[in-house]
Structure formats: C-alpha cells, structure tokens
C-alpha positions, 0 to 999 in steps of 0.5 A: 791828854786823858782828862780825869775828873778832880773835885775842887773847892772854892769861894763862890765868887771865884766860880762867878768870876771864872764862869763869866770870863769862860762865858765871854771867852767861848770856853768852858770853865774846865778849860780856863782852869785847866790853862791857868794850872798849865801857865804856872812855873813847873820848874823844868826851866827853872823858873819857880816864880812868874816873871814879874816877880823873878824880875823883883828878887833879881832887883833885890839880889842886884841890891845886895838886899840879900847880903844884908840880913846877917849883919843886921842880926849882928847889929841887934845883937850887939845894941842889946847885949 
C-alpha cells in the first residue's frame, strides 16, 4: 500500500507514550499509528462501535432503555403544564 505522508498534531505526551510503546514493540511510531487507524470500525461489516461498547447499547436495547424516553418526555409534560 503507498504510504503518503500526513502532518498530525498532538499532545506531547501522547507522542511519549506512543513512542515508548513503539520502542518496547520493535516498531516504529508510523506502524502503531497506522495499526490503531486500521483496528477502528470502518463500517463495512456494520460494526460502528468497538465491541465492548456494541455489547453496552445491546444491553441498553435489551432493557427497553431505548423505549423509555418518549414516555418520559410525556411525563414531564403533563407535571409541568
């Protein structure tokens, strides 16, 4: 895959922290970058969340969390007309 170049900015202690794991890994800081970008969702499979967190909205849909805002909106409606 070409590689084109790409000015980033960021906390300097991020830069730190990404080249002291890059230095413990035997890689250089472009690779862990450049694998973090590639283990975000893209969507393709439709997943738009990381797993723990697809696993959390599930949980909440499951619940009937989701079912509850009308009626709730209903309720604060009514309590202060």
């Amino acid at each position: 895959m070409a590689k084109i170049p790409k000015n980033l900015s960021l906390d300097a202690e991020d830069i730190e922290i990404g080249l002291q794991y890059a230095e413990r890994n035997g890689v250089s800081l472009s690779k862990v970058v450049s694998e973090f970008l590639r283990s975000l969702p893209n969507g393709e499979d439709g997943a738009l969340a990381s797993p723990a967190l697809e696993r959390l909205i599930g949980s909440a849909k499951k619940s009937g969390a989701a079912d509850d805002g009308p009626s709730y909106h209903e309720y604060l409606e009514q309590k202060y007309r």
